[in-house]
N, C-alpha and C positions, 0 to 999 in steps of 0.2 A: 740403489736399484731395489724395486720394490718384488720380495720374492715368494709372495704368496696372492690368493687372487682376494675377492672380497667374500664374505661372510655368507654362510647358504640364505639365512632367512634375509639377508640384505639384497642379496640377490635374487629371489624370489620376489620380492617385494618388488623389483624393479620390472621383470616380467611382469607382474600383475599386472604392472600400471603403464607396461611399454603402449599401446594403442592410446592414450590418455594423453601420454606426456606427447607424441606424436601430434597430437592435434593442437596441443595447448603449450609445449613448452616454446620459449623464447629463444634458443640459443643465440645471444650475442655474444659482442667481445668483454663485456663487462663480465658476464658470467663465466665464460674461459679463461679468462683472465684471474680468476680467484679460483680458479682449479688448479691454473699452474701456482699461483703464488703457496699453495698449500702441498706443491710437491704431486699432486696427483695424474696434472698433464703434463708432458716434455712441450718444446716450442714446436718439435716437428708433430708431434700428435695436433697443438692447437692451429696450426695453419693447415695440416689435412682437413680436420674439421671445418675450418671459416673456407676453405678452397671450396668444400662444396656447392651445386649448383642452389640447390633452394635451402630454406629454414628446416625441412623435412628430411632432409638427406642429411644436414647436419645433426637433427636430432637423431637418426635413426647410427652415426656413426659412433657417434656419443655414448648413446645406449650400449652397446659393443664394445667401445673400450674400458669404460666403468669397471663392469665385473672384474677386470683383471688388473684392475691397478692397487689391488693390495685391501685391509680390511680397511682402511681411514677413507678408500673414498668414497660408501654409502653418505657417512656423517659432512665428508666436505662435501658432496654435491646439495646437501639439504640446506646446509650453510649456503651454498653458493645462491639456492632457489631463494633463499630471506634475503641473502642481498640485493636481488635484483627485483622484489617485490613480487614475486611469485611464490608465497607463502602457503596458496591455497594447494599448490603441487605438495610440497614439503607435507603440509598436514595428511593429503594423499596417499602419499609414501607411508605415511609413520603410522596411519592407521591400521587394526587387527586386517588380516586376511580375511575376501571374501570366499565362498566355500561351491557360490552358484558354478553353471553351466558356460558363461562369459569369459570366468577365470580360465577355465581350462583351452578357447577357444584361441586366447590372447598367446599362451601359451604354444599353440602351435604353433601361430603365426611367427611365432618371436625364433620359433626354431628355425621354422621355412628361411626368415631370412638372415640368420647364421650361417645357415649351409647354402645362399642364392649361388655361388659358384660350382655346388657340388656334380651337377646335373641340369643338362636343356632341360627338364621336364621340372625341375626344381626352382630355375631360372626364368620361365614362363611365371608358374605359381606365384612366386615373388614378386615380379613385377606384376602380375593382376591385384595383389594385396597390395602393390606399394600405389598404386594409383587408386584404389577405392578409399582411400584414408588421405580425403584433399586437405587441408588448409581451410580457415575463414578466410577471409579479407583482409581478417586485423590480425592476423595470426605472425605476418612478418615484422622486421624489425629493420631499420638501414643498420647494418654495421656499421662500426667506427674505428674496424683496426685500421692502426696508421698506415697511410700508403706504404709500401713493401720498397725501399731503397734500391735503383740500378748500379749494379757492381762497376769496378771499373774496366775487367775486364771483358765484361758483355760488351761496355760503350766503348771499346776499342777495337771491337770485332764486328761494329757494327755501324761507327757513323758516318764512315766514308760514300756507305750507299743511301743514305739516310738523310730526312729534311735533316740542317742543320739546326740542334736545341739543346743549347748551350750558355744562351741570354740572361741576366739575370735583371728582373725576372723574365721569367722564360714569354711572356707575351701578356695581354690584358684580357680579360672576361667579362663578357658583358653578361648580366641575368635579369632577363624580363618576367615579371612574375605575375600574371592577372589574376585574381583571387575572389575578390569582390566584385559587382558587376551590377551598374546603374539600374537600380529595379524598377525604374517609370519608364526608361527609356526602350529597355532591355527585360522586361518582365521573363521572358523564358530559358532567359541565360543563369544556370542556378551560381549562388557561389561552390569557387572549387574548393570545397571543403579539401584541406589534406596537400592544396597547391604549396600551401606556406612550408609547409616540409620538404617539400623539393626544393625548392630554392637556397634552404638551409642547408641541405646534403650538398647539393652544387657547391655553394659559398665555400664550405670545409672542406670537398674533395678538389675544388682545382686551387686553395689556398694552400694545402698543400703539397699538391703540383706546382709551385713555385708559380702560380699565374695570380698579377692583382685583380682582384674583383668587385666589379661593380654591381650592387643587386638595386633595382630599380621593379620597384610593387603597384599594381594599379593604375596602370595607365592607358588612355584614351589609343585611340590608333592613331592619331597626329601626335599624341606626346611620344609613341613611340619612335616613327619615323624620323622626331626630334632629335631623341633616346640615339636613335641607330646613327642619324647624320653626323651628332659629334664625337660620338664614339670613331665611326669613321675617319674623324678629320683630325685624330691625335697625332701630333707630331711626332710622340714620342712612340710611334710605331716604328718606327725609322729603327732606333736602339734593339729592338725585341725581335724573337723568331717565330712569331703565331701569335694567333688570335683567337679565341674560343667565343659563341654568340647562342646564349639557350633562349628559347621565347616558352612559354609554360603559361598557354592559356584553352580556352574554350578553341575552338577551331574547327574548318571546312576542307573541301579539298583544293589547296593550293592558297591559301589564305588563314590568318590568325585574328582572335575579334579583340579588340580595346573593349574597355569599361564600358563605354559609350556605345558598342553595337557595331560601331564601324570595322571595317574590316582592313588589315593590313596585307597586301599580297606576300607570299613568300619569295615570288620571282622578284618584287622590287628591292628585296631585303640583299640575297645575292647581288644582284645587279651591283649596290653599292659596293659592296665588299670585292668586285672582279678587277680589272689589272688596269681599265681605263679608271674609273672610280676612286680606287683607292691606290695609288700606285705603292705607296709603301709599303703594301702589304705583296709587293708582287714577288713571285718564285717564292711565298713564303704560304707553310699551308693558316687555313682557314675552317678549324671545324663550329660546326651548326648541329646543336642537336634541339629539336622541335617537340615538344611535348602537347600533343593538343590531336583531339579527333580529325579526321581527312574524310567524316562522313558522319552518318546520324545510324548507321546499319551494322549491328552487332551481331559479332562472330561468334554463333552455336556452335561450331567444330561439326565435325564428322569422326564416325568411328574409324578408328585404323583397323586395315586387314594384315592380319598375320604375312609373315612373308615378305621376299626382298622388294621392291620397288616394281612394279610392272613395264615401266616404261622406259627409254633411255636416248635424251635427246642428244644430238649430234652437234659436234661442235661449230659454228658458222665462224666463217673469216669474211669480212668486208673489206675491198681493198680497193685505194684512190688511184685507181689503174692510171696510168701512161703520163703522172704528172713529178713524178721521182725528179726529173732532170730540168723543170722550168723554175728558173729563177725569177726573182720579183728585179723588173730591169727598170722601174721606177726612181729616178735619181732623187727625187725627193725622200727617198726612206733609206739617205746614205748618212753615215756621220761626219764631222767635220776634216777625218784623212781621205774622205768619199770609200770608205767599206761602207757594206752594207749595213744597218743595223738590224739587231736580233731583234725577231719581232715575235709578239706572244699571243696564243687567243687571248679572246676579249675576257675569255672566264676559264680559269684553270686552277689548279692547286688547292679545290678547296674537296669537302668532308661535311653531309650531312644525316645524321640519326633522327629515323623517324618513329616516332611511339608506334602509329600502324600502317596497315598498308593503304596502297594505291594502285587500283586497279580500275580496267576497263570497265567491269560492273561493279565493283566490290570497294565502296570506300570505306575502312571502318573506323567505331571507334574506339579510343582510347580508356585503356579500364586503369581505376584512379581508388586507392586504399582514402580512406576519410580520416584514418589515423595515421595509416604509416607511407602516404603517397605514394606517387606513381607506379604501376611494375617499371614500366622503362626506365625511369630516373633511378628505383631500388635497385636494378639490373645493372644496370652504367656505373654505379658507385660502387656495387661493390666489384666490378670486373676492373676497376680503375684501381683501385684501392689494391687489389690481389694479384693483378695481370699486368700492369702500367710498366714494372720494374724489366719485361723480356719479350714483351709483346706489343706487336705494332699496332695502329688504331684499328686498320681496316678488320684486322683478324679478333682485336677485343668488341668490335661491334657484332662481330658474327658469333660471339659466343654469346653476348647477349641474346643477338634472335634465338638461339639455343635455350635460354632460359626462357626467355618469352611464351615461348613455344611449348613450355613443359607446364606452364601453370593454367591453371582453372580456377573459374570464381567459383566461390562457396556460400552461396547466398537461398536457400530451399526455401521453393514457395515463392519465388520470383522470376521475372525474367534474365537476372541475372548469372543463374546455378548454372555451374558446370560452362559458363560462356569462358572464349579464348579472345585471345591477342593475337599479334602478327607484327613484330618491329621489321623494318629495312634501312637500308641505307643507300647512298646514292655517292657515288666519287670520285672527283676528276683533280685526284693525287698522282705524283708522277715519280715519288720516290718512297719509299718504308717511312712511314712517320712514328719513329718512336717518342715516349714524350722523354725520357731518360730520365725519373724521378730521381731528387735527391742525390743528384751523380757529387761524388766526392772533390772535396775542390781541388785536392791535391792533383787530380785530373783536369780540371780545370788549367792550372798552373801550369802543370807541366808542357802546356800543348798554346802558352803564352797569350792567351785570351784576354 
């Protein structure tokens, strides 16, 4: 146990430079990772940290627990900044103190948010300084801590109401990745600088989510449709309990583009994957996450007003009045003891994540990091990666829009500064879909599988 805090001039140093390291530091899991290996973070400090929502919130937590883990870890965090090739913070750090007007200002701010609990009126302040200190673009990074394993007895408290996921492997993954984009055909379709990274986060995060995965790069809208028809038609869907389907291209509303410019509908994409289509896959779910604009109209934000919410809609109930009691008396839809057979929509069980929204006026698009890909994709990996092990889909997409929702581009002198996002989702699930990562075989076994 470490029982003194760190070093005044070390920790002054780290004030200095707290605004600095906010904008610019990295925190990944390689870099926590050589905190803890050095004694300076526990495992529950570095999963607090990676739990957080953005790269900013992690660095600012960071910053916070530093001072108090004894005098070794100014030197390990410097250490930690050369390992991960962020030398030029470390030289930052080590440099003499400056003496200007800047210093001291940094200094308040680092206090403000020390004490952001202490006081509403402290608690504002804080958050107006925590949002004027945005991020670039490139400022994020995907994490790579391993998926977070499901215990066994969460999954015993929990799969009886639950899709069954339990297959191994647990289902197949398709990843469509359009990247490139035929420049005679397609002149104004740029390439998705930054696409090829998503498709690599996907690969590694539902690889290990026990799902095989197929990644498929640069393809026309017929090769897709190709792409999607055999993927549909695997036998060995029969064996498995889901199926996961990412498309990661340029896109419209209601439609995704091949290389070629042609357009893929997303209604035809569903259609396949529904209970007439694909039957194997039936009563079993189907998520879809779409990565690709649903319009050419980019979201400026609006300033929020202080205060609760003004408005509060009412809950609506729809109801298929007076037909509770008719039966389908159709003797053709009986089975061979003449009962009825169970019959299912034509489309159900499925689960799709939209990069942005879709509205009656308002289709927008999609904001895309050139180094460290998509927010959506960045959002979904790591909510998978942190949340997969206790939390169901529908409630890890909603934390994603959560994230979505709290970043801002940082691009000055464009039309890009200070623009937002808007993920949704859309789903016609009819039980908790947990994925159950990494559930212990011994669970497995026990339960004769």
């Amino acid at each position: 146990m470490l029982k003194c805090g760190m070093l005044e001039r070390d920790r002054q140093a780290l004030r200095r430079r707290s605004a600095v390291l906010c904008k610019q530091l990295v925190v990944d899991a390689l870099l926590i990772q050589s905190l803890q290996a050095d004694d300076i973070l526990t495992e529950s400090m570095a999963e607090s940290i990676m739990a957080e929502q953005t790269s900013q919130k992690r660095c600012w937590r960071l910053l916070l627990l530093l001072p108090k883990r004894g005098p070794r870890a100014f030197s390990s965090f410097c250490s930690a900044l050369q390992e991960t090739e962020q030398q030029h913070l470390c030289d930052l750090l080590t440099q003499p103190p400056e003496t200007d007007g800047k210093e001291r200002h940094v200094e308040v701010s680092e206090r403000f948010a020390e004490q952001q609990h202490s006081s509403p009126h402290t608690q504002r302040y804080a958050a107006v300084c925590h949002k004027s200190m945005e991020f670039s673009l490139d400022a994020d990074s995907p994490i790579t801590t391993p998926v977070l394993a499901c215990t066994s007895d969460f999954y015993l408290s929990r799969f009886q109401q639950s899709y069954r996921m339990r297959s191994t492997p647990r289902g197949f993954a398709l990843v469509i990745s359009n990247v490139t984009f035929d420049s005679h055909a397609v002149p104004e379709l740029d390439t998705r600088k930054g696409g090829e990274v998503d498709d690599e986060v996907l690969r590694k995060v539902f690889t290990e989510l026990d799902y095989c995965v197929t990644v498929h790069r640069d393809l026309t809208a017929q090769g897709m449709r190709t792409c999607i028809e055999n993927f549909c038609r695997r036998s060995d869907h029969r064996t498995v309990d889901s199926c996961a389907v990412c498309l990661l291209s340029h896109g419209t509303e209601g439609a995704v583009y091949g290389t070629d410019g042609q357009l893929l509908q997303l209604d035809w994409v569903f259609e396949a994957f529904d209970n007439v289509h694909c039957p194997l896959l039936q009563n079993k779910p189907k998520m879809f996450f779409i990565q690709a604009c649903r319009g050419d109209e980019m979201d400026c934000g609006v300033e929020q007003i202080d205060g609760p919410a003004r408005t509060c809609s009412p809950s609506c109930e729809q109801r298929d009045a007076g037909r509770e009691g008719q039966g389908d008396a159709d003797p053709r839809q009986r089975d061979d003891s003449g009962r009825p057979r169970i019959k299912l929509p034509q489309r159900s069980d499925m689960i799709c994540g939209f990069a942005s929204l879709k509205g009656q006026k308002l289709c927008t698009a999609a904001m895309r990091n050139t180094k460290r890909g998509s927010w959506f994709i960045q959002e979904l990996n790591t909510a998978l990666r942190l949340n997969a092990r206790d939390t169901h889909l529908a409630d890890i997409l909603v934390q994603v829009n959560g994230r979505i929702k709290e970043r801002e581009g940082y691009a000055p002198g464009t039309a890009h500064h200070r623009c937002k996002e808007m993920s949704e989702f859309t789903s016609s699930l009819c039980k908790d879909l947990y994925l159950f990562p990494k559930l212990p075989a011994s669970v497995l076994t026990s339960m004769h599988i």
